[in-house]
Every structure is written in structure tokens, then in C-alpha cells.
N, CA, C and O of each residue as an XYZ file, in Angstrom:
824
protein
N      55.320    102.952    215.610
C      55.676    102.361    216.901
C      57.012    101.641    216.767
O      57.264    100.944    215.785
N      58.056    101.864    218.002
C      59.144    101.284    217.673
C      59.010    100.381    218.904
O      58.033    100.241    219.639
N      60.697     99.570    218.982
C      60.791     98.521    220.128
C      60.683     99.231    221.417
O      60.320     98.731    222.482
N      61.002    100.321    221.226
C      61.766    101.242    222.556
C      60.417    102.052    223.385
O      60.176    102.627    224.446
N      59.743    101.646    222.080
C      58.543    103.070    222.170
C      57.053    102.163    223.014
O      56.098    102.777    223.491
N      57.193    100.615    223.023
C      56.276    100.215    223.511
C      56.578     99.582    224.729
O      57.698     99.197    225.066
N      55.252     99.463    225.555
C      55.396     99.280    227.304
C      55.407     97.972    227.205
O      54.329     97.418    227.423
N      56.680     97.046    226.832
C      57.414     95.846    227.253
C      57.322     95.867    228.467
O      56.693     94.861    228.795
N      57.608     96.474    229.366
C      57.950     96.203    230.730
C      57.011     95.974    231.229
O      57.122     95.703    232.425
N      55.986     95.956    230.792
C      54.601     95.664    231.440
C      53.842     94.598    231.113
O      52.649     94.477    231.393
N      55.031     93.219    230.069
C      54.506     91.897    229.778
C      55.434     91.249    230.881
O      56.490     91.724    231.298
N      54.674     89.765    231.371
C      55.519     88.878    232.005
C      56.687     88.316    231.072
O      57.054     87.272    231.612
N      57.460     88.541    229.879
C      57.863     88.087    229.146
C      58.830     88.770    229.229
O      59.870     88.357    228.715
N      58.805     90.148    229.961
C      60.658     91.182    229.697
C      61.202     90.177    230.556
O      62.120     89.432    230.213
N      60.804     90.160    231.349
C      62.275     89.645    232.756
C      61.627     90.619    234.128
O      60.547     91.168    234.344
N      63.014     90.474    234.932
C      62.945     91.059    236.076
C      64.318     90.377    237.073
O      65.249     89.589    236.906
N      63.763     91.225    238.158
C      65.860     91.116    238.943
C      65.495     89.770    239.399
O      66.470     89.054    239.626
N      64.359     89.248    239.589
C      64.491     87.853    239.695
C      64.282     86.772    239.100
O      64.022     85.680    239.607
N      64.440     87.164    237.520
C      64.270     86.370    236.540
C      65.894     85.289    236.017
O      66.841     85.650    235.318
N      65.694     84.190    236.573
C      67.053     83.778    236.659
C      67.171     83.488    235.157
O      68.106     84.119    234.663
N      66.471     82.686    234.242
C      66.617     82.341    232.818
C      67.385     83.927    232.397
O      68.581     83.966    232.105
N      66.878     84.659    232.409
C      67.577     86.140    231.719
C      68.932     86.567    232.555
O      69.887     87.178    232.075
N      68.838     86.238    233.533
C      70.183     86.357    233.871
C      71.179     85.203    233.509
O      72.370     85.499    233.604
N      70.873     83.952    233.113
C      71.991     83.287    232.544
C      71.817     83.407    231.057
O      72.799     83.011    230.429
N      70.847     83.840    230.359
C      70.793     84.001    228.973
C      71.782     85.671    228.876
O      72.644     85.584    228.001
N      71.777     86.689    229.402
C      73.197     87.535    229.410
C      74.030     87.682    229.843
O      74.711     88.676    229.593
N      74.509     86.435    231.013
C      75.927     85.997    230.780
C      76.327     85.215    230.013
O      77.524     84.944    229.908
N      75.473     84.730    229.369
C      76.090     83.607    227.943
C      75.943     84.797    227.134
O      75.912     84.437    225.957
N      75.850     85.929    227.223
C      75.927     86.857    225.747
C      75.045     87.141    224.801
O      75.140     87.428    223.608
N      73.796     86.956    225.866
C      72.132     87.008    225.019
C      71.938     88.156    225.294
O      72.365     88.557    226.376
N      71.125     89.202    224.280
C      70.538     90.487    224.418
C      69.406     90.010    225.284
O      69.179     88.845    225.607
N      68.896     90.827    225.532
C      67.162     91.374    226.625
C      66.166     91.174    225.449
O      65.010     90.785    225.615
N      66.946     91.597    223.748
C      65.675     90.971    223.375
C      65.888     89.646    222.260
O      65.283     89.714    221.190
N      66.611     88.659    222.498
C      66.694     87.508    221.944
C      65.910     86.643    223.079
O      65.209     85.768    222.571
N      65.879     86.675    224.115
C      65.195     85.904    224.836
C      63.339     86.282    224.991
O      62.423     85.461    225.051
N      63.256     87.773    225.021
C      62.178     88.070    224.841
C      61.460     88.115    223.454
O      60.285     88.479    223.407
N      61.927     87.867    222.675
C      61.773     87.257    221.428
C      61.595     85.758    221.304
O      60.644     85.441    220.590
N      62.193     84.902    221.758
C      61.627     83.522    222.129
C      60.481     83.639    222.795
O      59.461     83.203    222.261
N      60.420     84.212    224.016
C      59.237     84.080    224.928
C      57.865     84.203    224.253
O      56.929     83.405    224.199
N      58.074     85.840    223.589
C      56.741     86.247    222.400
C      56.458     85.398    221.618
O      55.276     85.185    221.345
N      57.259     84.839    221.171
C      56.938     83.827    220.289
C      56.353     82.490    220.524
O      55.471     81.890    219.911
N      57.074     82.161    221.586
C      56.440     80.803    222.331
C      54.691     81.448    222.943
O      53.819     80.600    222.752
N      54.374     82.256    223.348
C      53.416     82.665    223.916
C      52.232     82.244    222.483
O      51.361     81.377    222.422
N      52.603     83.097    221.642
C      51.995     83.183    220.418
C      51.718     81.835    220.114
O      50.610     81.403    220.430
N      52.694     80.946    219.444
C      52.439     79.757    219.448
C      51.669     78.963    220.004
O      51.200     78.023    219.362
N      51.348     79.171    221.390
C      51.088     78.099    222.193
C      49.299     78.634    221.761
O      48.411     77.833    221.468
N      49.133     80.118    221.827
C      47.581     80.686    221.235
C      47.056     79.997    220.762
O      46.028     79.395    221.072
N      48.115     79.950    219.334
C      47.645     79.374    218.173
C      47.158     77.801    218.269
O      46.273     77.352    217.539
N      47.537     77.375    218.815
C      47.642     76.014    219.058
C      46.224     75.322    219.662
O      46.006     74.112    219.729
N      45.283     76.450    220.101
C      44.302     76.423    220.547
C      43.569     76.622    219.610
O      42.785     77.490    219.996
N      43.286     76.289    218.380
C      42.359     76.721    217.024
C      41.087     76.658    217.244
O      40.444     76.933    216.232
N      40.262     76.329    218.435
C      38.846     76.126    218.290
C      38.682     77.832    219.048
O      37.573     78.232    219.402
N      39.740     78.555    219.184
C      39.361     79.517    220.380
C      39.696     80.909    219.141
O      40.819     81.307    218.833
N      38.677     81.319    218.727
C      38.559     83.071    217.850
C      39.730     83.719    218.930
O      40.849     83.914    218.455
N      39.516     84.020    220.221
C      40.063     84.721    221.097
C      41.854     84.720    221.247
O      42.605     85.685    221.393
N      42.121     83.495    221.165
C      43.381     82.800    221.150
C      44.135     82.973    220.267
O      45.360     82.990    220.383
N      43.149     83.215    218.682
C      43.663     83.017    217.421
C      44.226     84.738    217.362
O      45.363     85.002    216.970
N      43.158     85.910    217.850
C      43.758     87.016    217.967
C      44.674     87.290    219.010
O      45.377     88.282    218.816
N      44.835     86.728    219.970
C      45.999     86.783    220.652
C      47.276     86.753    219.795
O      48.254     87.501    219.795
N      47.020     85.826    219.172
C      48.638     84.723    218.890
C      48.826     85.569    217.704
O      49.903     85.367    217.143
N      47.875     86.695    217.030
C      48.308     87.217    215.654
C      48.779     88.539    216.875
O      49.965     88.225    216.980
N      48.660     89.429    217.565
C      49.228     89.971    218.109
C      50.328     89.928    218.337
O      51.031     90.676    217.659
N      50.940     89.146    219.268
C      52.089     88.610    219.339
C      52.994     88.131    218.286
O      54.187     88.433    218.307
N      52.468     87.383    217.346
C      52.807     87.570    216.080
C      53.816     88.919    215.783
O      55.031     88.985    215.600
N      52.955     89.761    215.813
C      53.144     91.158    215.362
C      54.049     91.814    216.135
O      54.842     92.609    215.631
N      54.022     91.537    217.497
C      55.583     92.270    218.229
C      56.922     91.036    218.030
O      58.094     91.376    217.868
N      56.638     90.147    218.063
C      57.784     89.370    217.727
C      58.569     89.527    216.486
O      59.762     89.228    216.437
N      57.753     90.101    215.254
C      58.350     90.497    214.175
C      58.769     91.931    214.584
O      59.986     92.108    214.535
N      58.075     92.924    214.953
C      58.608     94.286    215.644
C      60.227     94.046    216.088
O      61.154     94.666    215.568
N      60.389     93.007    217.169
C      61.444     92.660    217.673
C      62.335     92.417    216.807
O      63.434     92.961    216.909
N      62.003     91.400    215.595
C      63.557     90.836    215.104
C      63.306     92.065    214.057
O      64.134     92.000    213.149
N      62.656     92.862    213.954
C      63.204     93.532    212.649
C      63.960     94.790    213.740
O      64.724     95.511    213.099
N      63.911     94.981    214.537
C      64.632     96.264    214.900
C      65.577     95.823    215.578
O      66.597     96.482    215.377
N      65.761     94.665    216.591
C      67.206     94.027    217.276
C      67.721     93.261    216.509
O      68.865     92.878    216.755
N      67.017     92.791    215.314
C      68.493     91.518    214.905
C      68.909     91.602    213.749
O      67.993     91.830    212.959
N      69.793     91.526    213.340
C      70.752     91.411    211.498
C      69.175     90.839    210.949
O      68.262     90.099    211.312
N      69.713     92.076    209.402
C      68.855     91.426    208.565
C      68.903     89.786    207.680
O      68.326     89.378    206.671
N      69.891     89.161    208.642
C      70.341     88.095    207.905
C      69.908     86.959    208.984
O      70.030     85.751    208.781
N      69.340     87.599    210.262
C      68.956     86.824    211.027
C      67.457     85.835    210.794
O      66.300     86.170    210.538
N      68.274     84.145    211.078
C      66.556     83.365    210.693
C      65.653     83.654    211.395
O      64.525     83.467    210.939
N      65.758     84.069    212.402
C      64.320     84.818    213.731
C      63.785     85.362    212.798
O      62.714     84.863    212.454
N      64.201     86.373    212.150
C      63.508     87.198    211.236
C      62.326     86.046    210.221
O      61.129     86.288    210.066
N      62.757     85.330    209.886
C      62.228     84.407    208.700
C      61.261     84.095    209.426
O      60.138     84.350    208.992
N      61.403     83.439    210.766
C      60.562     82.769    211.515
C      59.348     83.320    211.869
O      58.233     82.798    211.844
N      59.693     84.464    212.212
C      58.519     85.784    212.244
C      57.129     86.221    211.265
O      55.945     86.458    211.502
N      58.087     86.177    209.918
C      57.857     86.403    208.885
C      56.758     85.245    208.500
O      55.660     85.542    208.028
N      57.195     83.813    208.768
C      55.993     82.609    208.116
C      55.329     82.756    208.915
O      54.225     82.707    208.372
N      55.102     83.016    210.528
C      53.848     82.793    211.604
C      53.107     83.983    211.067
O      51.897     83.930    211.290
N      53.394     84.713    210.619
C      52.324     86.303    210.267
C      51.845     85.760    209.258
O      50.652     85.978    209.047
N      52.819     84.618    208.016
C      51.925     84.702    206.935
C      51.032     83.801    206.952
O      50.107     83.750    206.141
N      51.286     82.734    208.190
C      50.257     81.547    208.495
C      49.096     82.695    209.226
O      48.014     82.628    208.642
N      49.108     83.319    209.924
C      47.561     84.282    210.898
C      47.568     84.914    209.837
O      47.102     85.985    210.225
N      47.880     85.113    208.087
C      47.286     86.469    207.949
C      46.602     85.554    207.017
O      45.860     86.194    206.273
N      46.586     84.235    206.782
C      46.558     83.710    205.454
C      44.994     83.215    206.524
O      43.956     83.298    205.868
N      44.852     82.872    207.607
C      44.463     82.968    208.287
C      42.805     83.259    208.011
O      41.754     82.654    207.797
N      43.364     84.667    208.179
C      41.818     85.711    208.020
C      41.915     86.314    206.791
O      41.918     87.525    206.570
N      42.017     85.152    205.769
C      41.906     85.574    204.360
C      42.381     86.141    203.712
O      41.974     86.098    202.551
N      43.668     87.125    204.076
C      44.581     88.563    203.674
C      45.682     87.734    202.535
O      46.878     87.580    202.782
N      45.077     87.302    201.401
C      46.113     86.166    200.701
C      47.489     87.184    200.753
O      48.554     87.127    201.367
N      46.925     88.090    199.832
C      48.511     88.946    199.305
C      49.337     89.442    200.207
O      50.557     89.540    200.071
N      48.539     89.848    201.383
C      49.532     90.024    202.564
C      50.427     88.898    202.870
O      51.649     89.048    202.897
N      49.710     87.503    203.157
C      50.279     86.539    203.470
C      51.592     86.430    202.592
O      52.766     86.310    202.944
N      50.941     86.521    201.164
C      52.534     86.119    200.432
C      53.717     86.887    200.617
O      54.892     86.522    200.633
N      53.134     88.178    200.775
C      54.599     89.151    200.835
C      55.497     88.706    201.829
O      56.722     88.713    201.709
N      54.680     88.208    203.097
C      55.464     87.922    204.419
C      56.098     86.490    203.742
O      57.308     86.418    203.955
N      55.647     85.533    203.107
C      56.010     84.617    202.772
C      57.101     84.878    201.923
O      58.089     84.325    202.407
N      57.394     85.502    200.818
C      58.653     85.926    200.095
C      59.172     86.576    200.896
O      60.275     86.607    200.351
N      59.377     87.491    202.307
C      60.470     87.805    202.623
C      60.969     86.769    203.673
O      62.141     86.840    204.042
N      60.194     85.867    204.142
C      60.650     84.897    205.181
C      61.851     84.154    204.342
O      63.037     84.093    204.670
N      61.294     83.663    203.296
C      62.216     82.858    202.091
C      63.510     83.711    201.803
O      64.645     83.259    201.957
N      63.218     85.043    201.350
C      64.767     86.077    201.440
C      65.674     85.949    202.369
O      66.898     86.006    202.250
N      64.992     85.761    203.365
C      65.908     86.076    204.842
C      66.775     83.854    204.632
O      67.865     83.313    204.810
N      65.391     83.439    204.189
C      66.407     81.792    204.706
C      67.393     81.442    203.520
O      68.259     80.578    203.654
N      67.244     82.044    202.540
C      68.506     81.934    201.283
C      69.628     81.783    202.258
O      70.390     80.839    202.052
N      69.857     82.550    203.278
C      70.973     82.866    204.297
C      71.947     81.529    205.126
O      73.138     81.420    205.415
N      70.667     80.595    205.314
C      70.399     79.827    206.339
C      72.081     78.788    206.498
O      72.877     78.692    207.433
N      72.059     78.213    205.219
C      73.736     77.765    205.089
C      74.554     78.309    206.039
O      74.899     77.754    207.083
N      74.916     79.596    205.599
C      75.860     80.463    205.952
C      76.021     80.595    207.448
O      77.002     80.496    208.185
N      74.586     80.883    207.685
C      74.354     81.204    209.320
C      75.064     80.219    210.244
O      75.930     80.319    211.114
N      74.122     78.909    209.536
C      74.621     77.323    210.341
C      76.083     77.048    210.451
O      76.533     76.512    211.463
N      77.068     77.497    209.152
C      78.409     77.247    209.194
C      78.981     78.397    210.569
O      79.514     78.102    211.638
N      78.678     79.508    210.106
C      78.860     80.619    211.306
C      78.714     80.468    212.833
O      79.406     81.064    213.659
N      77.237     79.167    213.232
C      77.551     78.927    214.725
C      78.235     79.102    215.614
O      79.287     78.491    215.423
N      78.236     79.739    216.741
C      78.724     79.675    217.814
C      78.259     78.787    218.672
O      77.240     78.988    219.332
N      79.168     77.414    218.763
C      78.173     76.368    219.955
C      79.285     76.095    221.159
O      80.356     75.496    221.060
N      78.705     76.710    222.301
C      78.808     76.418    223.667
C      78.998     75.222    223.921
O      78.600     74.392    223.104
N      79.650     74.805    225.108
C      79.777     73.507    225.480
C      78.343     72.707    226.523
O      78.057     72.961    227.693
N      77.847     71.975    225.825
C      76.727     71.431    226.759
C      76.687     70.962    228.300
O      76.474     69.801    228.649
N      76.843     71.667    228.865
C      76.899     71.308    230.261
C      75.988     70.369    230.848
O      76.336     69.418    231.548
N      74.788     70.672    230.535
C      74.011     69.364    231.085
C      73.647     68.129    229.917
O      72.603     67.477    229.948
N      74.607     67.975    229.009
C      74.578     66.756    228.473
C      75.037     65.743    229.139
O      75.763     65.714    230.132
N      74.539     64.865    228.492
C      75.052     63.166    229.100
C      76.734     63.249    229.357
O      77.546     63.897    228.698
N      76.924     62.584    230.256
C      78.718     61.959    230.204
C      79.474     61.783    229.311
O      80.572     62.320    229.164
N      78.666     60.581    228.247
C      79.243     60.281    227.046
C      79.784     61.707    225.428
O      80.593     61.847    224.512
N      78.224     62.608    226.310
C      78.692     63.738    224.910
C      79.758     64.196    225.222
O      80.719     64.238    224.453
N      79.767     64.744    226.766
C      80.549     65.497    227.015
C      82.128     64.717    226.609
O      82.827     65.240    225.741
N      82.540     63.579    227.244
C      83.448     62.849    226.445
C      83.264     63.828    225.143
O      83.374     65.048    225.016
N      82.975     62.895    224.336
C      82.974     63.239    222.879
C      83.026     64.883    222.499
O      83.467     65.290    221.424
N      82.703     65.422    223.157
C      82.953     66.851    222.683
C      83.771     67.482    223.041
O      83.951     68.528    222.417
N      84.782     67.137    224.355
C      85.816     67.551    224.664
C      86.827     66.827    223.952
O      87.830     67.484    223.674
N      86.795     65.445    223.538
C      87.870     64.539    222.903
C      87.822     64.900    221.438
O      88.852     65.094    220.793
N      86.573     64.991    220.907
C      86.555     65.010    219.135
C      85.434     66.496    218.968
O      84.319     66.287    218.491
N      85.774     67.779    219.338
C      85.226     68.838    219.450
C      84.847     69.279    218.048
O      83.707     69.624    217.740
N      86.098     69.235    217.050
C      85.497     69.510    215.836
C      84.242     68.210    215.145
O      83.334     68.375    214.330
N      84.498     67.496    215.565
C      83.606     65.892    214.611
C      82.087     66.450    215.368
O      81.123     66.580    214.614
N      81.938     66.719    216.619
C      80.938     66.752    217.476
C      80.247     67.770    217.219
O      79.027     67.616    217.176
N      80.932     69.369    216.925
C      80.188     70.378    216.344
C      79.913     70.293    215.044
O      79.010     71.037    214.664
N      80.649     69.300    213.882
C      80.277     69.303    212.553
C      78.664     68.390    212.604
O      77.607     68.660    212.034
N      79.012     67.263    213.516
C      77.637     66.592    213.557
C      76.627     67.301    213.747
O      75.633     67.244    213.023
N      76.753     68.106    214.802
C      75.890     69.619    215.145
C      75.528     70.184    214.104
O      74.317     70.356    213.957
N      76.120     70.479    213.441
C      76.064     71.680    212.111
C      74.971     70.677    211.297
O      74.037     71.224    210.710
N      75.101     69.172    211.266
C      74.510     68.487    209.707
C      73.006     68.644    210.600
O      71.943     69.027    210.112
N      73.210     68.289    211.846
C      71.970     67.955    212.415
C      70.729     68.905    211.971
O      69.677     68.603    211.409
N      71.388     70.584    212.574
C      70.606     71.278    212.561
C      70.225     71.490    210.889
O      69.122     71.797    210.435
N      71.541     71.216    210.095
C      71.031     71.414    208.969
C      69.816     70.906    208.250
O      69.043     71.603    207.592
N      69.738     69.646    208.445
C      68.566     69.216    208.508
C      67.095     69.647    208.773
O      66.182     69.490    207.962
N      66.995     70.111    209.788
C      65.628     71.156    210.431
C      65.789     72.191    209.568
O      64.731     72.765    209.312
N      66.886     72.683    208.960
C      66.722     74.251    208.214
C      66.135     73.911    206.688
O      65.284     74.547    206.066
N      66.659     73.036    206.390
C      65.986     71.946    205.490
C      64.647     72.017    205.003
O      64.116     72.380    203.953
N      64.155     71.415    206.427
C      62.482     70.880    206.617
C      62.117     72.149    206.066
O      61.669     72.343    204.936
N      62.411     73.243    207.212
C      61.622     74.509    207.303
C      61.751     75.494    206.766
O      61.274     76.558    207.160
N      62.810     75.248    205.172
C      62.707     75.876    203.585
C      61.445     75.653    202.610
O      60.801     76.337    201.814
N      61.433     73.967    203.232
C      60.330     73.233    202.392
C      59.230     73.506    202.707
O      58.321     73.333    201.895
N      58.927     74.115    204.231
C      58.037     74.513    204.788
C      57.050     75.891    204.485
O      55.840     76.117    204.505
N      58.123     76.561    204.235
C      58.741     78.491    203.639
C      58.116     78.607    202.865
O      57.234     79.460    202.766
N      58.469     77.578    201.913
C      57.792     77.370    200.454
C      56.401     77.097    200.471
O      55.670     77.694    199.681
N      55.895     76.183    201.355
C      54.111     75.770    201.205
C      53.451     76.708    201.937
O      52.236     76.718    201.737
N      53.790     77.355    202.580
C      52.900     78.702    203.657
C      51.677     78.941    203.113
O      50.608     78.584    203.610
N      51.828     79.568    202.048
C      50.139     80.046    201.539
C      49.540     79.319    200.266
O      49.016     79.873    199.299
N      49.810     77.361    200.558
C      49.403     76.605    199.665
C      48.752     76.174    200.009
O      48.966     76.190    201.221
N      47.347     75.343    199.702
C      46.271     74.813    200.119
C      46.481     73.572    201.469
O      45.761     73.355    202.444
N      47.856     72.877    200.998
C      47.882     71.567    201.793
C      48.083     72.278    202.735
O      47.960     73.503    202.695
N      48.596     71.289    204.239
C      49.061     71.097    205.411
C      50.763     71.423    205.219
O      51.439     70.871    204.350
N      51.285     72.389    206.167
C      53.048     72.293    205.928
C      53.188     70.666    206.035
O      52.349     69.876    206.468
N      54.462     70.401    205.527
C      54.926     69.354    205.198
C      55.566     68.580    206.564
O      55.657     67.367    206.753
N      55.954     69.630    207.401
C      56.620     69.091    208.805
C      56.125     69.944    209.781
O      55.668     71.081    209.661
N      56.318     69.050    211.041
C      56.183     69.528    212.110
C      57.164     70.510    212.889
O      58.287     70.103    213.187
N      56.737     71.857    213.238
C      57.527     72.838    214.107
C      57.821     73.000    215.017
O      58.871     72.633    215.544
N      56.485     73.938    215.705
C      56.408     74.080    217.030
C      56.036     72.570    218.200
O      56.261     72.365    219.393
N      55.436     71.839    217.198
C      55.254     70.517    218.172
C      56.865     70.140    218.970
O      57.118     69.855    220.141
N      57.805     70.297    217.694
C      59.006     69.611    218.195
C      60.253     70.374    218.874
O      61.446     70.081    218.958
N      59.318     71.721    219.427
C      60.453     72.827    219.621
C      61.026     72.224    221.082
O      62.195     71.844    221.138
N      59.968     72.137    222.512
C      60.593     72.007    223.432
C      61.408     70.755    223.467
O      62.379     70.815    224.221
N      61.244     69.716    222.867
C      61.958     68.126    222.830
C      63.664     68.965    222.411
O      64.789     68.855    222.900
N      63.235     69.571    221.572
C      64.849     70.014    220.683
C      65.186     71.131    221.651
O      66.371     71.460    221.715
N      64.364     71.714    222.359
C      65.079     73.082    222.959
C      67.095     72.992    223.610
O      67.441     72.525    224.695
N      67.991     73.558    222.595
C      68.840     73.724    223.774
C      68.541     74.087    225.071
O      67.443     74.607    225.265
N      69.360     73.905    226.082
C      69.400     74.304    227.603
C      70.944     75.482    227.304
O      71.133     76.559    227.868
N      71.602     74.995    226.539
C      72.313     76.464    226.606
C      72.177     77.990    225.892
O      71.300     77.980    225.028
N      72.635     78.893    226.002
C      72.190     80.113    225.506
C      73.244     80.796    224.105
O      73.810     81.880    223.965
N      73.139     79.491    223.185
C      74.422     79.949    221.960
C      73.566     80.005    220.882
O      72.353     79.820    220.977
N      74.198     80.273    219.782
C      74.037     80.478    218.478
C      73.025     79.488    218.068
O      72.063     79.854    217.393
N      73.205     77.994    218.507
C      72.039     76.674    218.345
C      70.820     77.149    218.440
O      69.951     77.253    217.574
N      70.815     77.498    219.826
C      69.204     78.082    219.628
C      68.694     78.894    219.184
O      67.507     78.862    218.862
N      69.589     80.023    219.017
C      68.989     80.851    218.308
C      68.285     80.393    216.593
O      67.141     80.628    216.203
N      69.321     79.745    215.881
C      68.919     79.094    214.646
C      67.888     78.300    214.949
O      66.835     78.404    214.320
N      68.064     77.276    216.084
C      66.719     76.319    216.077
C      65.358     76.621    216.443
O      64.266     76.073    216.292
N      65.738     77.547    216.908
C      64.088     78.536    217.681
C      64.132     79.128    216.037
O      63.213     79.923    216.233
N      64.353     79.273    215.117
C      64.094     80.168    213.873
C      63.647     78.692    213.113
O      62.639     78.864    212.427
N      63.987     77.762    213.089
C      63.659     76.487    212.766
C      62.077     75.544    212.867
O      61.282     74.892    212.190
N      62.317     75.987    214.070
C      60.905     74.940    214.789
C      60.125     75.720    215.386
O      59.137     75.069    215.726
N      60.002     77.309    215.853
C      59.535     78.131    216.301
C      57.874     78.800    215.475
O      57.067     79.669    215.803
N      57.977     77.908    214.385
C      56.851     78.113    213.358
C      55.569     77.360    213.707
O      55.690     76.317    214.349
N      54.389     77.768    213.360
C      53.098     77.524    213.980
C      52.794     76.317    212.868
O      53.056     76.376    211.666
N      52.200     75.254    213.552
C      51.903     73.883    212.664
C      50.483     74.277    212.278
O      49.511     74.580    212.969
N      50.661     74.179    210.966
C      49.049     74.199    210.178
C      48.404     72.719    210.125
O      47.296     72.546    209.617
């Protein structure tokens, strides 16, 4: 089964001509499936999040499963979506007991975030339009100081969620919180930020 080959168009999650989020996510220069790749993912997440529910829990490993479909066939193999993909499968597979499965997904999530540096220096960050007054000041006056702060910030979260990478199929609790802290952090614009930070915090809290 490929991306092309399955009936997307038949989740509330493709879009549509009156889907305004997708129409400003590809005039900022978002594919059809970077956003529908968030969506799957957020869907999934939110499943999971429901742990007393068997029903929920197979939902969210579903979804799971096309969201990785997605970043492995639309995005660079250097992309953190990919990684991100990669730990939520190995959290549902570790799940329903599948250890060795779990780990494999777990060593390639970790392959893909070796990257993560690189990516963060690479950013493309948009100008925040609906930030406060004061950023905007500051990011039009001191643009480089304002995106480097950007860069440490996020670095930070890429951080957490190496350390995170690493405990997947270990007895404890991950070490930080993910998906709890995704919408607080969500950019409102459609750049490179989110894409890294949705690969960041987009991970299911054990």
C-alpha cells in the first residue's frame, strides 16, 4: 500500500475547498501532506490519550501507522516527522507486547534524530504575525538575535525528546512531557518551526 494508493480523501483530515487552515498552510509553502500529517497524528494522539479505552488504543495504533506511511513516502529521510512517527509506533507496539518490533522503530527514530542539530540550524522561520507588539519590535529590529533565540529555544525540546528516543522501550515513564505541551507551543505560522516542533512534542506521553 502506498500514499497515493489509499482513500485519504475519504478522512476529515485531507482538507477540502473549504478548508481554510490548508489553504493558508499552501500558501506559506506547505505540501497537502505536511499538514495532513499533523492532523493524523494529532488524531492518533489524542486516542491514545484515552488509555482506559481498548478501542481508542487501536485507533491511535492505526493512525499511528498512516502517519508513518506519510512521512516515509512525502518527506526527506532526514526529516524529524519521520522520528516522531517512528517513537509513537514504538510506544503502541511496545504497547501490545511486540518488544523487538518496538526497538527497531526505536533505533530508527534515534537514526533519523542524529540529524536534529542540523535541521534546527537549517530553519526556515517566518515572521510571526500574530505575535505580541513587543516581538514583533524585536524581530524586525534584532531579526538575527530573535531567530538565534528561536533556534536555542527549540533546541532545547529536541533535547528533551533525544532523551526521550532513548527511554521508549524502558521500563520507566519518558522523562518529559510531549503531546501534553504540543498545543500551548503550537506555532500559528506555517514554517520550518513547526514542522520541527510537531516532530518534537508530537510524541504520545507514557
Amino acid at each position: 500500500m502506498s500514499f497515493t494508493t489509499m482513500n485519504m480523501s475519504a478522512l476529515p483530515i485531507w482538507g477540502s475547498k473549504s478548508d481554510t487552515e490548508m489553504k493558508v498552510a499552501r500558501e506559506a509553502g506547505w505540501s497537502r501532506a505536511d499538514l495532513i500529517w499533523e492532523r493524523v497524528t494529532e488524531r492518533a494522539l489524542q486516542a491514545w490519550s484515552d488509555s482506559s479505552d481498548a478501542q481508542a488504543r487501536k485507533l491511535a495504533h492505526r493512525s499511528f501507522v498512516v502517519a508513518d506511511l506519510i512521512a516515509r513516502v512525502c518527506f526527506s529521510a532526514g526529516d524529524l516527522r519521520r522520528a516522531a512517527s517512528a517513537a509513537n509506533l514504538s510506544l503502541s507496539l511496545s504497547d501490545k507486547g511486540r518488544a523487538a518490533a518496538a526497538e527497531a522503530q526505536q533505533v530508527r527514530a534515534l537514526q533519523v534524530w542524529a540529524g536534529a542539530k542540523q535541521q534546527i540550524e537549517g530553519m526556515t522561520i517566518l515572521p510571526r504575525s500574530r505575535s505580541s507588539l513587543f516581538h514583533l519590535r524585536m524581530e524586525a529590529l534584532h531579526r538575527d538575535t530573535y531567530h538565534g533565540n528561536l533556534r536555542t529555544r527549540i533546541g532545547k525540546f529536541a533535547a528533551e525528546t533525544e532523551e526521550t528516543l532513548r527511554a521508549l522501550t524502558g521500563r520507566s515513564s519518558n522523562p518529559h512531557r510531549h503531546y501534553a505541551r504540543w498545543r500551548g507551543e503550537k506555532p500559528t505560522v506555517f514554517d520550518d518551526t513547526r514542522k520541527v516542533l510537531s516532530a518534537c512534542l508530537m510524541i504520545a506521553d507514557r
